[in-house]
C-alpha positions in Angstrom: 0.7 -5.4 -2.3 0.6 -7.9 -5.1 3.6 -9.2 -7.4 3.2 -11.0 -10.4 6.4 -12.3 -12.3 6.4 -14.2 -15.4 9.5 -15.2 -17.2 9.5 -15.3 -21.2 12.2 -16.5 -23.9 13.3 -14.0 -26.7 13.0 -15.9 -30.0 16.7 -16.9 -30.4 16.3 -18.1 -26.8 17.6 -16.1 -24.1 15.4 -15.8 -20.9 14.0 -12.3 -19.4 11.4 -11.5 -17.0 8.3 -9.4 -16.6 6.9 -8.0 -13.7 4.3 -6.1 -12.4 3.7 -4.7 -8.5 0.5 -3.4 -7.3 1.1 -1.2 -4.2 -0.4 1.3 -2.0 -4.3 1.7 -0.7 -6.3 -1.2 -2.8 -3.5 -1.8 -5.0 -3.8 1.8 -6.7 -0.5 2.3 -7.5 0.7 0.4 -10.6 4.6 -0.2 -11.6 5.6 -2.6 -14.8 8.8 -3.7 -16.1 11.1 -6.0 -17.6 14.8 -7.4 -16.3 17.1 -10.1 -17.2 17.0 -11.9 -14.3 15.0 -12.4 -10.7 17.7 -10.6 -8.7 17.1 -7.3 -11.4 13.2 -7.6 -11.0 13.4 -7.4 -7.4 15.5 -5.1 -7.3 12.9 -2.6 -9.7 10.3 -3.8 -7.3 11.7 -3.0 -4.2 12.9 0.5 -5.9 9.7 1.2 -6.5 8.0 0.2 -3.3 10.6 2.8 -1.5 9.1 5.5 -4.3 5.8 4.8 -3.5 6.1 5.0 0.0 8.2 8.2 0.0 5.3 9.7 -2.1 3.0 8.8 0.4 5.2 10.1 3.8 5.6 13.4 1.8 2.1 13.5 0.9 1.6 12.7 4.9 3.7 15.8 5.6 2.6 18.2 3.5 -0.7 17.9 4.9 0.8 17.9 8.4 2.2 21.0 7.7 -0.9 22.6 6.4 -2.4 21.2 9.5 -0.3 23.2 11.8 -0.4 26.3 9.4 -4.3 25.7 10.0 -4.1 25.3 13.7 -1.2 27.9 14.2 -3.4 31.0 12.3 -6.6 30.0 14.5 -8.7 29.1 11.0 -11.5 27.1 12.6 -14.8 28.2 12.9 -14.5 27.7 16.5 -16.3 31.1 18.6 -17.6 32.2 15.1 -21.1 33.8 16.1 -23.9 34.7 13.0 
């Protein structure tokens, strides 16, 4: 995971932030924003670390479940004779 967070000034002044977070295997997954503050950036960055890793885990369990549906129905090759 990498976080980069740089604050800027609007022209009459007023300070925001932008961030980026790269997440996942090799930093695949990309998420940008802006907030007002720290506290709001961090907040969008952990929110989007939960979203990233609950796309994984459901990814995990779909191919669980195709695993067992494989296993279950006896589709290996296994005792297949030419």
């Amino acid at each position: 995971m990498k976080i980069e967070i740089i604050n800027h000034f609007t022209p009459d002044g007023r300070e925001y932030v932008e961030w980026d977070l790269w997440d996942g295997p090799d930093g695949i997954d990309h998420a940008h924003g802006y907030a007002i503050d720290l506290v709001q950036a961090f907040s969008k960055i952990f929110e989007w670390r939960e979203r990233i890793g609950a796309d994984y885990a459901a990814e995990v369990l779909a191919d669980m479940d195709t695993l067992k549906n494989f296993i279950a129905n006896n589709e290996t090759d296994y005792g297949t004779t030419n």
